[in-house]
Each structure stands twice: as structure tokens, then as C-alpha cells.
N, C-alpha and C positions, 0 to 999 in steps of 0.2 A: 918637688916636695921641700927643699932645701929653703926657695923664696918664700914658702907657707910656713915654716915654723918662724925665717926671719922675722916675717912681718906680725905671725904673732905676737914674738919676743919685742919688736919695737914696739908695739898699741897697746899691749899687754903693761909694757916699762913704764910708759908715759902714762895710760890712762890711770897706773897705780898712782904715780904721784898728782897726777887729776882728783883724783878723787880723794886722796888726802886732801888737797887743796879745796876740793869741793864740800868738805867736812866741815873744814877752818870758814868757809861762806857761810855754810848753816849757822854753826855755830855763833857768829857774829853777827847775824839776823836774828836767832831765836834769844840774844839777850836786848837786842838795838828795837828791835819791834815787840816784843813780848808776846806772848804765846796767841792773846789777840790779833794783834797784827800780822801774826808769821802765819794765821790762819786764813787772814786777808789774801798774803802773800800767795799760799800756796795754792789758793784759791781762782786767781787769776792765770796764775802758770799755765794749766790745759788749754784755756782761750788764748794764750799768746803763742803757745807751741804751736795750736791748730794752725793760726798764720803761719807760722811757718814752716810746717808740713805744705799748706799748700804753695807758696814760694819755690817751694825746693821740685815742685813735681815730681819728687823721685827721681833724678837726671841723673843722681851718684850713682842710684840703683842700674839704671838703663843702660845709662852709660859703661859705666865700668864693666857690665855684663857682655853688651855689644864687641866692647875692646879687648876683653879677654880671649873673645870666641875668633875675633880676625886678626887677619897678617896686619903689619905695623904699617905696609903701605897704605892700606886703605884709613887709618888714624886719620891724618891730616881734614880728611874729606867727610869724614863722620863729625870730626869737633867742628868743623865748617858749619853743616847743617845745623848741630844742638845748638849752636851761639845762636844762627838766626832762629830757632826757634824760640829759644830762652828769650830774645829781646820781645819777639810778638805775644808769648804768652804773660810776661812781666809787664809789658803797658796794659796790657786788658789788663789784667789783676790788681794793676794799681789803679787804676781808674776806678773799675767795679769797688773797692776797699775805699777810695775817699769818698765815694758816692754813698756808701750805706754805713762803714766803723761811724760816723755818730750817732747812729741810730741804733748803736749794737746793747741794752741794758744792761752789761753783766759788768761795762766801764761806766757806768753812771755815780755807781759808790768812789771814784778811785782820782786823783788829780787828773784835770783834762790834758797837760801835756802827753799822757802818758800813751792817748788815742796814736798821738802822732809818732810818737818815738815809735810805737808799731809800724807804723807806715815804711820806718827806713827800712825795717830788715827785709821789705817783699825784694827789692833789688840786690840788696846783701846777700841773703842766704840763696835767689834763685843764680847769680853768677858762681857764688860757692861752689855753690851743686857741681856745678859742669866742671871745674878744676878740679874739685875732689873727686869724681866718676871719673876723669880720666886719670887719675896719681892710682886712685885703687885700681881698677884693667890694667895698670902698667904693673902692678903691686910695688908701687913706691911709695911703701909704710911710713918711712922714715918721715914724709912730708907730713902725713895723716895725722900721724904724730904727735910731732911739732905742734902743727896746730890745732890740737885738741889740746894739749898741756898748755899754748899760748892765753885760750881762752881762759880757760880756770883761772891762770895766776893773775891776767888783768884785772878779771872780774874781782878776786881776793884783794890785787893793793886798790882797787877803785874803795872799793866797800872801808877796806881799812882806812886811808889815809881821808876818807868823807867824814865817816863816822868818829876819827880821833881826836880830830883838829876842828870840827862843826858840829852845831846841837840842834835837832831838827826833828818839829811836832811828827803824829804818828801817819798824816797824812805824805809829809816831804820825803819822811823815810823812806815810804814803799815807793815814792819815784824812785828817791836815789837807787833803793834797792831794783829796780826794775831797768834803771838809767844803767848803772854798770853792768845788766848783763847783756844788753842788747850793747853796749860799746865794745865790748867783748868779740861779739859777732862782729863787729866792722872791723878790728885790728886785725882778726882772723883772714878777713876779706882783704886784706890789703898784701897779708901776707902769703895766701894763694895763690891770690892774680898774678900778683908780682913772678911767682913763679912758675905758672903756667905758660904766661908771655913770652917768658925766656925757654919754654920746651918747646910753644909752638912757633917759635922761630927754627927753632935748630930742626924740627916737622920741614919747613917749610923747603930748606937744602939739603931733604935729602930726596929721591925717589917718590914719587907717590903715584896712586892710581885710584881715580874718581869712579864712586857710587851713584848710582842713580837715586834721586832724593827722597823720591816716594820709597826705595826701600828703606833707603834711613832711618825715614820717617815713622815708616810704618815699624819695624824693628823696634826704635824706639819707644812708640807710643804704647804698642801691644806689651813692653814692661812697665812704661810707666803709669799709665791707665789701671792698670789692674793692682799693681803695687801703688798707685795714689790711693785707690777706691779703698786698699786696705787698711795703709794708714792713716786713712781719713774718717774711717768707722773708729779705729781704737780711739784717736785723737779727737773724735766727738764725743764718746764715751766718757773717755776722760776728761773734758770741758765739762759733760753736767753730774760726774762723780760727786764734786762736792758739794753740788745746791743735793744731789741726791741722798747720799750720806745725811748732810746736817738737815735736810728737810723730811730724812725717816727719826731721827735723835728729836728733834723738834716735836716731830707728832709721837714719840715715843713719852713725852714729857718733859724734854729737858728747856731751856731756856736757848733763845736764838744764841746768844753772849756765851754761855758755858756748852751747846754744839759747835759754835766753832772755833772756841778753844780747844776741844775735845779731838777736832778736825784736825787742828796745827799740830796737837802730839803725835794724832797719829801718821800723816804725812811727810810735817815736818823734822819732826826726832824720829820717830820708831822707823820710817820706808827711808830718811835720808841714811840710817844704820845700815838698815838691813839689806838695801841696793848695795853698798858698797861695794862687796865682793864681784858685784855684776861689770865692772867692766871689763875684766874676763871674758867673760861674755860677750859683753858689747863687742873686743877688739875680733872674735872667734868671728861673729856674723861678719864683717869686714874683710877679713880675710878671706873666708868662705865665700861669699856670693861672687867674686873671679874663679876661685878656684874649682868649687863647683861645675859651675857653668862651663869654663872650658873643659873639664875631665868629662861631663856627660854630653858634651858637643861631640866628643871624641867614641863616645860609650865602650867608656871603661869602667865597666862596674866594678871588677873587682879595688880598683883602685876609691869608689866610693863608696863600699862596705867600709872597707879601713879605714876611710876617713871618718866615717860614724864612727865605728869604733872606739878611734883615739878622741875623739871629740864627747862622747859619754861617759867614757873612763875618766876623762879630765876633770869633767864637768862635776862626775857623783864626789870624787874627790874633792876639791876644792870647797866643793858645795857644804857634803857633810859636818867639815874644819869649818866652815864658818856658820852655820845656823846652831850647831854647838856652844862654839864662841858665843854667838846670841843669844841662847839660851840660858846659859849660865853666868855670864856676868853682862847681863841688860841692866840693873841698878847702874854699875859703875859706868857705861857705856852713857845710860841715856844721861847722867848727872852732866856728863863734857857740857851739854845744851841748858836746861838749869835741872833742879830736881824735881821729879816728878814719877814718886811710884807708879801712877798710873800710864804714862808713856814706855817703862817699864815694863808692866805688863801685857801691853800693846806688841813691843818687839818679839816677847817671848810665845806670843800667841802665832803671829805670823810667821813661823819658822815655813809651815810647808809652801805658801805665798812664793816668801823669798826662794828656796831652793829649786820649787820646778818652774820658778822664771829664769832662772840660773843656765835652764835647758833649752826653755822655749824661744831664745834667743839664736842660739846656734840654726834651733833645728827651723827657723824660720829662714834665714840663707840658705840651709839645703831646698827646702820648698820651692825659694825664688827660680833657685839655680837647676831645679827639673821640672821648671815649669809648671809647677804646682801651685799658682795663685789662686786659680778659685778653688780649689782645697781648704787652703791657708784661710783665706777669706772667711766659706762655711766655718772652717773651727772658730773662728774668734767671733763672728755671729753670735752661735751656740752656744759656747764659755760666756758670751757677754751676758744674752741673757738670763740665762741659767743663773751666775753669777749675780745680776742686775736684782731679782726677780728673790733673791733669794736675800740682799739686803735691803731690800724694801721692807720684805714680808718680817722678818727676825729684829732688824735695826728700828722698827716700830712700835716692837712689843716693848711695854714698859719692863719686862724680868729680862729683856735679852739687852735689848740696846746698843752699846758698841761693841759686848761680845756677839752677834748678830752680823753686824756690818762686817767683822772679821772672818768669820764662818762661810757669808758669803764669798769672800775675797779668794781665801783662801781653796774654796770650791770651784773657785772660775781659774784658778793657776794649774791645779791638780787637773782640771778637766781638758785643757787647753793644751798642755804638754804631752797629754796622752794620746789623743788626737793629732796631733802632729808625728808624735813618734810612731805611733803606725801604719801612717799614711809613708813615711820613709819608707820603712823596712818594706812593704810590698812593692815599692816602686824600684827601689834599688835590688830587691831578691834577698833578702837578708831573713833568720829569723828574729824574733822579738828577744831571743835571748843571748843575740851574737855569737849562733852556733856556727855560722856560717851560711853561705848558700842554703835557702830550701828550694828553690827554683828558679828556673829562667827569669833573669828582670824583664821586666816591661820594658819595651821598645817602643816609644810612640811618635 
């Protein structure tokens, strides 16, 4: 328990000053691009994440799952296989990506280099993977870290020292803007590998004992597969969130031009605010999915009741402090980016949004880590379209609009979190109200 709070206090440390730093990014896009452009901007983001959701196949997830769960001898011989796997699945993926990204219309609006600079991170982020799945199974935070905070601050002097010293139409900006974060992801790459090299050396003197590859294989796949399958739902979702969004504001009345600018406040100012607090969160899931995973290898429930436990308490905590915060000083908040009562109002609406993705974070690593993927998977199904379904229908009407598109949002967070938190507690024997045991956990 000892290495579990460490490693939250490291990801916790750093992704706080991340995410300051990833404030100071916004902010310097939302004056450099204009609320046009920053709608452009945020518009593209879900398509270039999707690459690299698939890039990454979830190897951090699998991995680090798999090395938590085994003795260190077998290490050596598990990172053997993922490398050969990572290199065969990375040339198909690249291949497949240079054969069809020109044909992909969602880059047609956007400078053509921009096609290619996608191209680098399929090798980037899939080597990534497999150094970060095995730093997290070791739970060596400290690396995690690092380079999570590396990224941010490159991206932050790329942005600054472009935009200070050069003047650049609204077309050049959003490369630039899109150039610095993807170079971001390569310094990060160098600074991994670099030290992965140097663990799987010191692997390689000491003792080890070979796996048979098909179980590697299969180990690995049966989490990465189903954990791809799921971030590949959310991450499609949110690829055609904003043609959805601005093409319900559009048929609701409003002007392509003034939807998505309407788009840029609210993803760009009001969700850059009001995520903040989440990397909390983000650092919780991180630490969780080893931690997890090896205490229920072991099935020790009672040791992962507690860990719900301190991990709700945490969470309603921190949560309530900050969508308050939001609540009450959103003027002065969204002003940092430019002024805009109406992005203001944005934040203030989206409180319950923010707060129970605050949870659905966490409790999405307990999911991984008791083998609850297709659980996980139906819930966000569900939420999506429940959610989907409900800013079409409202974000259309001309009296709702983008209170509408809110409502649904807000409906698919609240929906989502709940379904996951019960899907825990009967799995681990907990009640719903942390009274303790109501019964024998399930044993499967």
C-alpha cells in the first residue's frame, strides 16, 4: 500500500503542474487562434487521439496488468514477446494509415502536412506503450511522471517561443498548434526508451524464466482487445462529437460560423476548466490498474473494498472543492482565455459532467483490474447513447440549443458513473453505501 499512495503522490504532483501548464496551452491558443480557430482546433483533436488510441493498443494497459500479476523472472520474457508484437502490429498500422489518411475528409479543411505529422506518432506512441506498461507493473511513478510533465512543458515553450517571435495566418497556426503537440509525444519517446533500454538491460543479468509465447500472447491480447474495443468506442464517439454537437446548433438555427465558435467555448474554455481537477483522477486510474489487478489475482477482497473506499472519499472530496470553485467564480475563470459570458455560463452548467467523470476514471481501472471489460464496455455503450441521443433530440430545438447539448452531456456522465459503481460493489461484496461487506464477493 505504501508504493500505491507513492505513486499517487508522484502523478498526482506532476500531472498538477501538467495541467497548469496545460492551462497556459489553452490559453495561448484560445488568444493565437481565436475562438474560430480554437474550434477548428478542438475539433480535430478526437481524430488525431483516435490514431493514437489505436497506435498504443492498449500495451500500457496489458502490460502493466500482466507484470503486476508475475514473478519478476518471468519480466524479461513477457517484454520480449510485446516488442515483437508491437513491431508487427505497428508496420500493418502504418501501412493500413498511409493507404487510406488521404482519404480520410475530416483533414480536408486543415493544412496537408498535418496528414503526415499524424503518421509519426503510430511508431511513437505504439513503442511508448510498451515502456510505460512496464514502468507502471513495476509501479515506477516517478518515470510516469516525468514524462507526463515532459510533455506539457515542451508543448507550452514550442507554442510560446513560435507564436512570440513569428506571425502566422489561421491556417499555419493550427499546424503549428498541432506540430507542437505531437513533438511533444516524440521528446516523451526518447525519454522512455532511453530508459527502458537501460532496465531491460539490467532484465537481462539477472535470472529469468521463459513463457510460452501463445500464453503471452494470449494474456496480452485478451486485455488488450477488449480494452482497445473500448477505447475505440469512446474515441470514435468523440471523433464525431463535434460535427454532432455543431451539426444539432446548425439545424437548431444557428450559423455554421457562430456553431463553432459556440463549440470552441465550450470545449475549449469551459471542459479545458473544468477537466482540470481530473488529473487526480487520471493519476488514481494509473496507479490502480497494477494495483488492482495484482490484489484481485491474489483475492483479497477485503483489501479491495478499502481501496474503493479511500478512492470515493477522495474523489467526492476533491470533486465537490472544485465544481464549487466552478461554479462560483466561472466569469473570472473563463476571462484567463478571453471574455466571454457565454463560455461562463457553459462551465457553470456542466458541474455534474465534470464531477462524476472525476469518478468514472478511477472506477474504470477497478473494472480493467476484475476483469470487467465487457461490463465497462456495455456501460459506455449505454451512457453514449442515451447521452448521443439526447443532444441530437434538445441541441436541435431552437428554445434549447446548447443548453440541450449540455443536458445531454451531462446525462451520459451521471449515467455512466453509476453503472460503473455498481457493477464494483457487487463484484467486490461491498454495499452501495460503504457499509461494509453484504456478501460473499464473487469469485470468477
Amino acid at each position: 500500500m505504501a508504493i500505491y499512495y507513492k505513486g499517487i503522490f508522484f502523478l498526482a504532483a506532476s500531472a498538477f503542474l501538467g495541467e497548469g501548464i496545460e492551462v497556459l496551452v489553452n490559453m495561448i491558443l484560445a488568444r493565437e487562434l481565436g475562438s474560430h480557430g480554437l474550434g477548428l482546433y478542438m475539433s480535430i483533436l478526437p481524430s488525431i487521439f483516435l490514431i493514437v488510441l489505436l497506435s498504443s493498443f492498449e500495451l500500457q494497459v496489458s502490460i502493466s496488468k500482466f507484470i503486476a500479476e508475475r514473478e519478476e523472472r518471468y519480466h524479461r520474457n513477457i517484454l520480449y514477446h510485446a516488442i515483437t508484437i508491437t513491431i508487427v502490429f505497428t508496420s500493418v498500422l502504418f501501412l493500413i494509415t498511409a493507404a487510406s489518411l488521404p482519404f480520410i475528409p475530416v483533414f480536408n479543411t486543415y493544412h496537408p502536412y498535418i496528414r503526415w505529422l499524424v503518421m509519426i506518432l503510430i511508431p511513437v506512441i505504439s513503442f511508448t506503450s510498451v515502456a510505460r506498461g512496464y514502468f507502471m507493473g513495476k509501479q515506477q511513478m516517478g518515470k510516469i511522471a516525468v514524462s507526463n510533465f515532459i510533455r506539457k512543458i515542451i508543448q507550452l515553450a514550442g507554442l510560446f517561443v513560435l507564436f512570440r517571435f513569428f506571425a502566422f495566418n489561421e491556417e499555419s497556426s493550427l499546424l503549428i498548434a498541432i506540430g507542437t503537440l505531437i513533438g511533444s509525444e516524440i521528446v516523451v519517446f526518447l525519454y522512455l526508451i532511453y530508459l527502458f533500454i537501460i532496465q531491460f538491460q539490467q532484465l537481462k543479468r539477472q535470472p529469468f524464466s521463459n513463457m510460452n509465447r501463445k500464453v503471452v500472447r494470449k494474456n496480452l491480447m485478451a486485455v488488450s482487445i477488449p480494452t482497445t474495443g473500448l477505447r475505440l468506442f469512446s474515441a470514435f464517439t468523440n471523433a464525431i462529437q463535434p460535427f454532432l454537437i455543431k451539426g444539432a446548433l446548425v439545424y437548431s438555427g444557428m450559423s455554421n460560423t457562430l456553431a463553432t465558435e459556440q463549440f470552441g467555448m465550450l470545449m475549449g474554455v469551459a471542459a479545458s476548466i473544468g477537466f482540470f481537477p481530473a488529473f487526480i483522477a487520471h493519476s488514481l486510474m494509473i496507479v490502480l490498474i497494477p494495483a488492482v489487478s495484482k490484489t484481485y489475482s491474489q483475492k483479497d477482497f477485503p483489501t479491495l473494498q478499502k481501496m474503493l473506499q479511500q478512492v470515493m472519499k477522495l474523489t467526492l472530496l476533491y470533486g465537490i472543492v472544485a465544481v464549487t470553485i466552478f461554479y462560483f467564480y466561472a466569469p473570472e475563470l473563463t476571462a484567463l482565455f478571453f471574455k466571454s459570458a457565454t463560455s461562463a455560463v457553459y462551465l457553470q452548467m456542466l458541474w455534474p459532467f465534470f464531477l462524476f467523470h472525476f469518478f468514472i476514471m478511477p472506477m474504470q481501472a477497478f473494472l480493467i483490474g476484475l476483469d470487467l471489460l465487457k461490463e465497462a464496455f456495455i456501460h459506455i455503450v449505454w451512457s453514449t447513447l442515451i447521452s448521443y441521443a439526447l443532444v441530437l433530440w434538445l441541441g436541435s430545438s431552437h428554445d434549447w440549443q446548447m443548453n440541450g447539448v449540455i443536458i445531454g452531456m451531462n446525462t451520459g456522465s451521471v449515467l455512466l458513473a453509476l453503472m460503473h459503481y455498481l457493477t464494483i460493489c457487487k463484484k467486490i461484496g461491498v454495499s452501495i453505501f460503504m457499509k461494509g461487506v453484504i456478501q460473499k464477493a464473487t469469485e470468477q
